[in-house]
C-alpha positions in Angstrom: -10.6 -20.7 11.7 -10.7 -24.4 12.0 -11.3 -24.5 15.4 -14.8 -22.2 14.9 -16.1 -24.4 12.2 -18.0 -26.5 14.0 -19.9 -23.6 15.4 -21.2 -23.4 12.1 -25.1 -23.6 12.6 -28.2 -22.7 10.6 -28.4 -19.1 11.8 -24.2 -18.6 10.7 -24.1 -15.9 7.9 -22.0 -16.0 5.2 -19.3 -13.5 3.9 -18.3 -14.0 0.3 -15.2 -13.3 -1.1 -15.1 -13.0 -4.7 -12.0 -12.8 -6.7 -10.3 -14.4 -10.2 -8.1 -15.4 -9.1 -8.5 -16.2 -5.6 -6.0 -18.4 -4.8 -3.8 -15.8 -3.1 -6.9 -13.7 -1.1 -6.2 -13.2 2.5 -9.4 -12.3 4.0 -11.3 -14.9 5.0 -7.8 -16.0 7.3 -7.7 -12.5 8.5 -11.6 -11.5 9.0 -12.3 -14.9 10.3 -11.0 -14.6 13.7 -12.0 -11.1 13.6 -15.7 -12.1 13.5 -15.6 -14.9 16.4 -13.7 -13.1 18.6 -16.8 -10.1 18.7 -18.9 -13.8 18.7 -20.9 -12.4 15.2 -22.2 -15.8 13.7 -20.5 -15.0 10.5 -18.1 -16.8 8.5 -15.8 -15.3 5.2 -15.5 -17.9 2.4 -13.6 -17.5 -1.0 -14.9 -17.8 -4.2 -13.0 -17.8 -7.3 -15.5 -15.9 -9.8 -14.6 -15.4 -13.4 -15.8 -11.5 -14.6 -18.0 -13.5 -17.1 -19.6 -15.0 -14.4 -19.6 -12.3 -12.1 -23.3 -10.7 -13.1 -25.5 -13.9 -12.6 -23.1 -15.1 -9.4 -24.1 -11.6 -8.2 -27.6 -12.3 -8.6 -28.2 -15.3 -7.2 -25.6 -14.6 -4.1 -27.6 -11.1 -3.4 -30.9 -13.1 -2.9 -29.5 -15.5 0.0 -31.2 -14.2 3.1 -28.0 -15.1 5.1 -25.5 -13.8 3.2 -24.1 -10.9 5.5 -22.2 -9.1 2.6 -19.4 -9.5 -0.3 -15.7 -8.6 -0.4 -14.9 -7.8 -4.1 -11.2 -8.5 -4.8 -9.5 -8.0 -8.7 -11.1 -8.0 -10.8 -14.6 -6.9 -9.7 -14.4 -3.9 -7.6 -16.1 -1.7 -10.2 -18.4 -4.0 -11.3 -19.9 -4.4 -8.2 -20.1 -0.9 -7.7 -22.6 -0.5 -10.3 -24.8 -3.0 -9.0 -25.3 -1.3 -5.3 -28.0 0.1 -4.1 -26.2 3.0 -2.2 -22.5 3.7 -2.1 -20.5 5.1 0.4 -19.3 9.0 -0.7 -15.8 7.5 -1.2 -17.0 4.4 -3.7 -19.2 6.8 -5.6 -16.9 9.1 -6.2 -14.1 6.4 -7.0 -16.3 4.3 -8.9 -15.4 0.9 -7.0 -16.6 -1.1 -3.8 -14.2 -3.4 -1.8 -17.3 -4.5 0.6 -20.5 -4.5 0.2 -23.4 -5.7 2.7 -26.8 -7.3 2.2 -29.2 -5.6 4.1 -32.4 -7.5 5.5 -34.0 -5.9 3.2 -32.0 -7.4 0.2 -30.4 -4.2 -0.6 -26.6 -4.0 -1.6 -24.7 -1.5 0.0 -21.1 -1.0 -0.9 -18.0 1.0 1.0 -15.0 1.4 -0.1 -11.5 1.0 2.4 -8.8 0.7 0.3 -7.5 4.1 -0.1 -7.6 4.2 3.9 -5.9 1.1 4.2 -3.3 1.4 1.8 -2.1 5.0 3.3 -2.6 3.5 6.4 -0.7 0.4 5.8 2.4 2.3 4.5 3.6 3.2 8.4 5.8 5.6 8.3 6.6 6.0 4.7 3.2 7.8 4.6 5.1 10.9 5.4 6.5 10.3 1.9 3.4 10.6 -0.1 2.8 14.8 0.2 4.5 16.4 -3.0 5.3 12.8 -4.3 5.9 11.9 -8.4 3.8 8.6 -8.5 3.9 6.0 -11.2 0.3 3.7 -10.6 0.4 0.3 -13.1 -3.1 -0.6 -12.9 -6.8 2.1 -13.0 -9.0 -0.4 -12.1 -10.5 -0.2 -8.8 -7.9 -0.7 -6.4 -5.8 1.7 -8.8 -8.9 4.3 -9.0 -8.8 4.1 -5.2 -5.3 4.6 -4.4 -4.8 7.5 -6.8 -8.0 9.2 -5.3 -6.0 8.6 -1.6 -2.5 9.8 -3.2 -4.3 13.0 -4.6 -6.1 13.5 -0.7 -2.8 13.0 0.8 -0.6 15.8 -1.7 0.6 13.6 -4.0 2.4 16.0 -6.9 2.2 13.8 -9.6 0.3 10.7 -10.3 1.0 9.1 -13.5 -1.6 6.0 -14.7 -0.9 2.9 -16.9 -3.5 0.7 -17.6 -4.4 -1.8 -21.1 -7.8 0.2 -20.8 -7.2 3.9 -22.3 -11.1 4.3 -21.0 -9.9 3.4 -17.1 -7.3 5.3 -17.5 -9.2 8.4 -18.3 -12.2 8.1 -15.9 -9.1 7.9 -13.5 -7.5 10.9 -14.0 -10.8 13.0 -14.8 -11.7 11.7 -11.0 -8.2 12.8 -9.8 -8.1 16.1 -11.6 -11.8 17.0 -10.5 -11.2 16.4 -6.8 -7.8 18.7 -7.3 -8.9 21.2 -9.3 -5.8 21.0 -11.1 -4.2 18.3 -13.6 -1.6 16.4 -11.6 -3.0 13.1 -13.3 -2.2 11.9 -16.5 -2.0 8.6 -18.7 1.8 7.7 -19.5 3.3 4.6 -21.2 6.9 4.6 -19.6 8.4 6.9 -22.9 10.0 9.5 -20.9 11.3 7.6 -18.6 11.0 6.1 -14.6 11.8 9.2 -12.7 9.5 8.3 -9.6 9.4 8.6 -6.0 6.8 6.0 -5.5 5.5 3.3 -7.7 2.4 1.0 -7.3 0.9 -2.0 -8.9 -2.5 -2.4 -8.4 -2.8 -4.9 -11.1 -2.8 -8.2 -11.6 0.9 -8.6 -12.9 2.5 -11.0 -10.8 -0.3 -13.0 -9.6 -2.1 -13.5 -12.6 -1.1 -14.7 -16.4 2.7 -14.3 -17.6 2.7 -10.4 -17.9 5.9 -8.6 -15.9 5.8 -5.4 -14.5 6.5 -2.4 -17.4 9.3 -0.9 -15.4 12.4 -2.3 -15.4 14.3 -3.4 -12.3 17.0 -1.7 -13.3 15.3 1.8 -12.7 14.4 0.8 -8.9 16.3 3.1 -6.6 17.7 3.0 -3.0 14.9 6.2 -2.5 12.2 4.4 -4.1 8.8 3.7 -1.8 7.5 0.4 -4.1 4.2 -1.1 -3.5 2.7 -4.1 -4.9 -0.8 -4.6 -3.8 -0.7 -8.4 -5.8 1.6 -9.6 -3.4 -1.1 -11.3 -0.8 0.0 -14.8 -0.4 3.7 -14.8 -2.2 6.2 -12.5 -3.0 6.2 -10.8 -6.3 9.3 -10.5 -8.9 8.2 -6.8 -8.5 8.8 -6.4 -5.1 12.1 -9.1 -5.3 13.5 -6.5 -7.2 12.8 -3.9 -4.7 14.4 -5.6 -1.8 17.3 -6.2 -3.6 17.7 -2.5 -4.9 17.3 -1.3 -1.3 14.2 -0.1 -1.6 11.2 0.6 1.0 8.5 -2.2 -0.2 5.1 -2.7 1.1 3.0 -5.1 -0.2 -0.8 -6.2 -0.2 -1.1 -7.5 3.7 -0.3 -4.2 4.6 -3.3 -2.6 2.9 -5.4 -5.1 3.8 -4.7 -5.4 7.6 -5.0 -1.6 7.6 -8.3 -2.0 6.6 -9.4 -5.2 7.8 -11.5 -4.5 11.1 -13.4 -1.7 8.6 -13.8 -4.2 6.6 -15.9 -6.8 9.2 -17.3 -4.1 10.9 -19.4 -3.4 7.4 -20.0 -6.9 7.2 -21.4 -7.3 10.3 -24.1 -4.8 9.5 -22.7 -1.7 11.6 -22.1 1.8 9.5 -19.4 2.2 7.2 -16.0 3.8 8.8 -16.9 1.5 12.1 -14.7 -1.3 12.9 -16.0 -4.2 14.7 
Protein backbone atom coordinates (compact mmCIF):
# COMPACT_ATOMS: atom_id res chain seq x y z
CA UNK A 1 0.00 0.00 0.00
CA UNK A 2 2.60 2.46 0.69
CA UNK A 3 4.47 1.81 -2.10
CA UNK A 4 1.18 2.67 -4.53
CA UNK A 5 0.46 5.94 -2.87
CA UNK A 6 2.21 8.00 -4.84
CA UNK A 7 0.33 6.77 -7.87
CA UNK A 8 -2.37 8.51 -6.34
CA UNK A 9 -3.57 11.01 -9.14
CA UNK A 10 -6.67 13.08 -9.94
CA UNK A 11 -8.42 10.31 -11.86
CA UNK A 12 -7.72 7.60 -8.57
CA UNK A 13 -11.25 6.58 -7.17
CA UNK A 14 -11.93 6.22 -3.81
CA UNK A 15 -13.34 3.13 -1.81
CA UNK A 16 -14.73 4.01 1.58
CA UNK A 17 -14.71 1.94 4.39
CA UNK A 18 -17.18 2.89 6.98
CA UNK A 19 -17.24 1.34 10.36
CA UNK A 20 -17.59 2.57 14.40
CA UNK A 21 -15.33 1.37 15.30
CA UNK A 22 -12.85 1.13 12.70
CA UNK A 23 -9.79 0.71 14.33
CA UNK A 24 -9.60 -3.07 13.80
CA UNK A 25 -11.09 -3.08 9.82
CA UNK A 26 -8.87 -5.10 7.56
CA UNK A 27 -9.91 -4.09 4.14
CA UNK A 28 -8.37 -1.41 2.91
CA UNK A 29 -4.75 -3.72 3.80
CA UNK A 30 -6.31 -6.56 2.12
CA UNK A 31 -8.33 -4.85 -1.06
CA UNK A 32 -5.55 -2.52 -1.55
CA UNK A 33 -3.08 -4.60 -3.21
CA UNK A 34 -5.93 -6.38 -4.77
CA UNK A 35 -6.82 -3.26 -6.77
CA UNK A 36 -3.13 -2.35 -8.01
CA UNK A 37 -2.23 -5.51 -8.85
CA UNK A 38 -5.40 -5.65 -11.71
CA UNK A 39 -3.87 -1.74 -12.15
CA UNK A 40 -7.69 -0.27 -11.25
CA UNK A 41 -6.94 3.41 -10.12
CA UNK A 42 -8.77 2.79 -6.97
CA UNK A 43 -7.76 3.16 -3.47
CA UNK A 44 -9.78 1.68 0.01
CA UNK A 45 -9.65 4.19 2.92
CA UNK A 46 -11.22 3.78 6.50
CA UNK A 47 -13.52 5.85 8.01
CA UNK A 48 -14.63 5.69 11.50
CA UNK A 49 -18.47 6.81 11.18
CA UNK A 50 -20.65 7.03 14.24
CA UNK A 51 -24.49 5.49 13.33
CA UNK A 52 -25.63 9.12 14.21
CA UNK A 53 -23.64 10.24 11.62
CA UNK A 54 -23.98 7.67 9.25
CA UNK A 55 -27.23 9.26 7.22
CA UNK A 56 -25.65 12.70 6.25
CA UNK A 57 -21.87 10.99 5.79
CA UNK A 58 -23.94 8.85 3.32
CA UNK A 59 -25.23 11.68 1.59
CA UNK A 60 -22.55 13.71 0.99
CA UNK A 61 -20.04 10.54 0.24
CA UNK A 62 -22.80 9.17 -2.42
CA UNK A 63 -22.49 12.54 -4.43
CA UNK A 64 -18.55 12.41 -4.99
CA UNK A 65 -18.21 11.58 -8.67
CA UNK A 66 -15.04 9.43 -7.86
CA UNK A 67 -16.07 7.58 -5.21
CA UNK A 68 -16.08 3.89 -6.76
CA UNK A 69 -18.26 2.36 -3.83
CA UNK A 70 -18.61 1.80 0.15
CA UNK A 71 -17.67 -1.16 2.30
CA UNK A 72 -20.16 -1.05 5.28
CA UNK A 73 -18.61 -2.79 8.33
CA UNK A 74 -20.62 -2.93 12.13
CA UNK A 75 -22.59 -1.25 12.60
CA UNK A 76 -24.08 -0.09 9.29
CA UNK A 77 -24.73 -2.93 7.15
CA UNK A 78 -28.55 -2.56 7.33
CA UNK A 79 -28.63 0.89 7.31
CA UNK A 80 -27.03 1.10 4.18
CA UNK A 81 -29.21 -1.31 2.81
CA UNK A 82 -32.14 0.82 2.96
CA UNK A 83 -30.53 3.61 1.29
CA UNK A 84 -29.59 1.53 -2.16
CA UNK A 85 -30.90 1.93 -5.15
CA UNK A 86 -30.96 -1.87 -6.08
CA UNK A 87 -29.84 -4.83 -4.04
CA UNK A 88 -28.43 -7.86 -4.87
CA UNK A 89 -31.19 -10.94 -4.38
CA UNK A 90 -29.05 -12.00 -1.36
CA UNK A 91 -29.00 -8.31 0.49
CA UNK A 92 -32.68 -7.93 -0.17
CA UNK A 93 -33.69 -10.85 1.13
CA UNK A 94 -31.17 -10.45 4.26
CA UNK A 95 -31.86 -7.01 4.71
CA UNK A 96 -28.02 -5.88 4.84
CA UNK A 97 -25.21 -4.71 2.31
CA UNK A 98 -21.47 -5.34 3.00
CA UNK A 99 -20.48 -3.33 -0.50
CA UNK A 100 -22.09 -1.16 -2.20
CA UNK A 101 -20.98 0.71 -5.62
CA UNK A 102 -21.65 4.20 -6.99
CA UNK A 103 -22.61 3.97 -10.32
CA UNK A 104 -21.75 6.86 -12.96
CA UNK A 105 -24.86 7.58 -12.71
CA UNK A 106 -24.92 8.26 -8.89
CA UNK A 107 -26.89 5.27 -8.09
CA UNK A 108 -26.04 3.05 -5.05
CA UNK A 109 -25.96 -0.41 -5.63
CA UNK A 110 -25.41 -2.80 -2.77
CA UNK A 111 -24.28 -6.78 -2.64
CA UNK A 112 -23.95 -8.62 -0.05
CA UNK A 113 -20.74 -11.45 0.52
CA UNK A 114 -20.64 -12.28 3.78
CA UNK A 115 -22.64 -15.38 4.11
CA UNK A 116 -20.28 -16.67 1.11
CA UNK A 117 -17.32 -15.72 2.82
CA UNK A 118 -17.98 -16.88 6.13
CA UNK A 119 -18.96 -20.64 4.84
CA UNK A 120 -16.22 -20.24 2.68
CA UNK A 121 -13.78 -19.13 5.20
CA UNK A 122 -14.51 -22.03 7.59
CA UNK A 123 -12.28 -24.63 5.34
CA UNK A 124 -13.00 -27.72 6.22
CA UNK A 125 -15.17 -27.40 9.15
CA UNK A 126 -17.88 -26.39 6.55
CA UNK A 127 -18.68 -30.01 6.38
CA UNK A 128 -19.76 -29.35 10.01
CA UNK A 129 -22.53 -26.96 9.34
CA UNK A 130 -25.37 -29.54 7.70
CA UNK A 131 -27.74 -30.64 10.66
CA UNK A 132 -25.79 -28.25 13.08
CA UNK A 133 -27.49 -26.73 16.59
CA UNK A 134 -26.20 -23.04 16.17
CA UNK A 135 -26.05 -20.48 18.93
CA UNK A 136 -25.56 -16.73 16.76
CA UNK A 137 -24.82 -13.66 19.44
CA UNK A 138 -25.58 -10.79 17.36
CA UNK A 139 -28.99 -10.27 14.32
CA UNK A 140 -27.66 -7.46 12.98
CA UNK A 141 -26.38 -7.60 9.53
CA UNK A 142 -23.47 -9.82 9.58
CA UNK A 143 -25.66 -11.99 12.11
CA UNK A 144 -28.89 -11.73 9.53
CA UNK A 145 -26.30 -12.87 6.89
CA UNK A 146 -24.70 -15.71 8.41
CA UNK A 147 -27.95 -17.34 9.71
CA UNK A 148 -29.46 -16.88 6.13
CA UNK A 149 -25.98 -19.01 4.91
CA UNK A 150 -26.33 -21.58 8.01
CA UNK A 151 -30.07 -22.11 7.01
CA UNK A 152 -28.83 -22.61 2.93
CA UNK A 153 -26.12 -24.85 4.16
CA UNK A 154 -28.64 -27.43 6.58
CA UNK A 155 -28.08 -25.91 9.57
CA UNK A 156 -30.78 -27.79 12.24
CA UNK A 157 -31.02 -25.25 14.66
CA UNK A 158 -30.15 -21.73 14.72
CA UNK A 159 -30.69 -19.97 17.92
CA UNK A 160 -30.47 -15.80 17.85
CA UNK A 161 -29.43 -13.40 20.74
CA UNK A 162 -29.44 -9.95 20.15
CA UNK A 163 -30.26 -6.50 22.77
CA UNK A 164 -32.86 -5.72 19.83
CA UNK A 165 -36.02 -8.23 20.38
CA UNK A 166 -37.10 -6.48 16.78
CA UNK A 167 -33.62 -7.86 14.94
CA UNK A 168 -34.04 -10.71 16.43
CA UNK A 169 -37.43 -11.34 15.00
CA UNK A 170 -36.96 -10.03 11.39
CA UNK A 171 -34.11 -12.64 11.65
CA UNK A 172 -35.73 -15.58 12.29
CA UNK A 173 -38.98 -14.64 10.24
CA UNK A 174 -36.23 -14.42 7.21
CA UNK A 175 -34.75 -17.87 8.34
CA UNK A 176 -38.04 -19.52 8.87
CA UNK A 177 -39.54 -18.17 5.39
CA UNK A 178 -36.61 -19.33 3.32
CA UNK A 179 -37.05 -22.97 5.24
CA UNK A 180 -40.43 -23.34 5.28
CA UNK A 181 -40.11 -24.62 8.68
CA UNK A 182 -39.13 -22.98 12.25
CA UNK A 183 -35.59 -23.98 12.90
CA UNK A 184 -34.90 -20.21 14.10
CA UNK A 185 -35.78 -18.92 17.31
CA UNK A 186 -34.78 -16.01 19.88
CA UNK A 187 -33.14 -17.57 23.09
CA UNK A 188 -31.47 -15.83 26.12
CA UNK A 189 -29.00 -18.73 27.26
CA UNK A 190 -31.92 -20.15 29.99
CA UNK A 191 -31.78 -23.65 28.86
CA UNK A 192 -28.56 -23.98 28.59
CA UNK A 193 -25.23 -24.01 25.87
CA UNK A 194 -25.90 -27.28 24.22
CA UNK A 195 -24.35 -26.17 20.72
CA UNK A 196 -22.33 -27.45 18.04
CA UNK A 197 -21.39 -24.16 16.63
CA UNK A 198 -21.35 -20.78 18.12
CA UNK A 199 -20.91 -17.29 16.37
CA UNK A 200 -20.47 -13.80 17.38
CA UNK A 201 -21.25 -11.43 14.97
CA UNK A 202 -21.44 -8.66 17.43
CA UNK A 203 -19.48 -6.15 18.66
CA UNK A 204 -18.50 -7.86 22.06
CA UNK A 205 -14.96 -7.96 22.16
CA UNK A 206 -14.00 -5.05 20.00
CA UNK A 207 -16.25 -2.58 21.17
CA UNK A 208 -17.38 -1.25 24.82
CA UNK A 209 -16.77 -3.55 28.07
CA UNK A 210 -19.56 -6.20 27.23
CA UNK A 211 -18.20 -10.11 27.41
CA UNK A 212 -19.58 -12.75 25.45
CA UNK A 213 -23.07 -14.29 27.25
CA UNK A 214 -21.71 -17.77 27.16
CA UNK A 215 -19.48 -18.86 29.58
CA UNK A 216 -16.05 -20.32 28.80
CA UNK A 217 -16.66 -22.89 30.84
CA UNK A 218 -19.36 -24.41 28.37
CA UNK A 219 -16.80 -24.39 25.33
CA UNK A 220 -16.13 -27.92 24.32
CA UNK A 221 -13.31 -29.92 22.61
CA UNK A 222 -16.24 -30.47 19.62
CA UNK A 223 -17.21 -27.02 19.56
CA UNK A 224 -16.68 -25.01 15.86
CA UNK A 225 -16.40 -21.15 17.54
CA UNK A 226 -16.41 -18.19 15.35
CA UNK A 227 -15.84 -14.70 16.18
CA UNK A 228 -16.36 -12.46 13.30
CA UNK A 229 -14.96 -9.33 15.84
CA UNK A 230 -11.69 -10.64 15.84
CA UNK A 231 -10.13 -8.64 12.69
CA UNK A 232 -7.05 -7.07 14.03
CA UNK A 233 -6.62 -8.82 17.75
CA UNK A 234 -7.60 -11.79 19.31
CA UNK A 235 -10.82 -11.91 21.23
CA UNK A 236 -11.29 -13.19 25.02
CA UNK A 237 -14.01 -15.25 23.04
CA UNK A 238 -11.90 -17.00 20.93
CA UNK A 239 -8.83 -17.22 23.84
CA UNK A 240 -11.17 -19.34 25.42
CA UNK A 241 -11.71 -21.47 22.55
CA UNK A 242 -8.13 -22.27 21.91
CA UNK A 243 -7.61 -23.09 25.24
CA UNK A 244 -10.73 -25.57 25.45
CA UNK A 245 -9.50 -27.28 22.24
CA UNK A 246 -11.75 -25.96 20.13
CA UNK A 247 -11.93 -25.36 16.17
CA UNK A 248 -11.90 -21.29 16.08
CA UNK A 249 -12.20 -19.21 13.09
CA UNK A 250 -12.19 -15.70 13.30
CA UNK A 251 -13.01 -12.57 11.11
CA UNK A 252 -9.91 -12.75 8.46
CA UNK A 253 -11.25 -15.76 7.47
CA UNK A 254 -14.58 -14.44 6.36
CA UNK A 255 -13.27 -11.61 4.99
CA UNK A 256 -10.38 -13.12 2.84
CA UNK A 257 -13.12 -15.53 1.59
CA UNK A 258 -14.78 -12.76 0.31
CA UNK A 259 -12.33 -10.32 -0.41
CA UNK A 260 -11.69 -10.49 -4.28
CA UNK A 261 -15.86 -10.37 -4.52
CA UNK A 262 -15.55 -7.74 -2.61
CA UNK A 263 -13.08 -5.46 -5.17
CA UNK A 264 -14.48 -6.97 -8.04
CA UNK A 265 -18.00 -4.99 -6.97
CA UNK A 266 -15.92 -2.09 -6.34
CA UNK A 267 -14.37 -1.90 -9.33
CA UNK A 268 -17.73 -1.64 -11.16
CA UNK A 269 -17.96 -5.36 -12.61
CA UNK A 270 -21.27 -7.45 -11.62
CA UNK A 271 -21.84 -8.72 -8.33
CA UNK A 272 -20.57 -12.62 -7.69
CA UNK A 273 -17.38 -11.48 -10.09
CA UNK A 274 -14.06 -11.20 -8.55
CA UNK A 275 -11.54 -8.93 -9.85
Amino acid sequence: MRASIPNLDGSSRVYAVFGDPIHQVQTPRLINPIFAAANVNIYAVPFLITAERFPAVWDIFSAIPNLCGISTTIPHKVAAAKRCSTLTPTAKAVGAVNCVQRGEDGQMHGALFDGVGFVNGLGKAKSRLRGARVLIVGAGGAGRTIAFALAEEGAARIDLMDLSAEAVAFTAAMVNTFRGEKCAVAVDGSAGWDYDIVVNASPIGVKGDSKFPMPASAIRPDMLIADIASLSGETALLRAAKAAGATVSDGNDMLLAQIRLMAGFAAGLPAGTAL
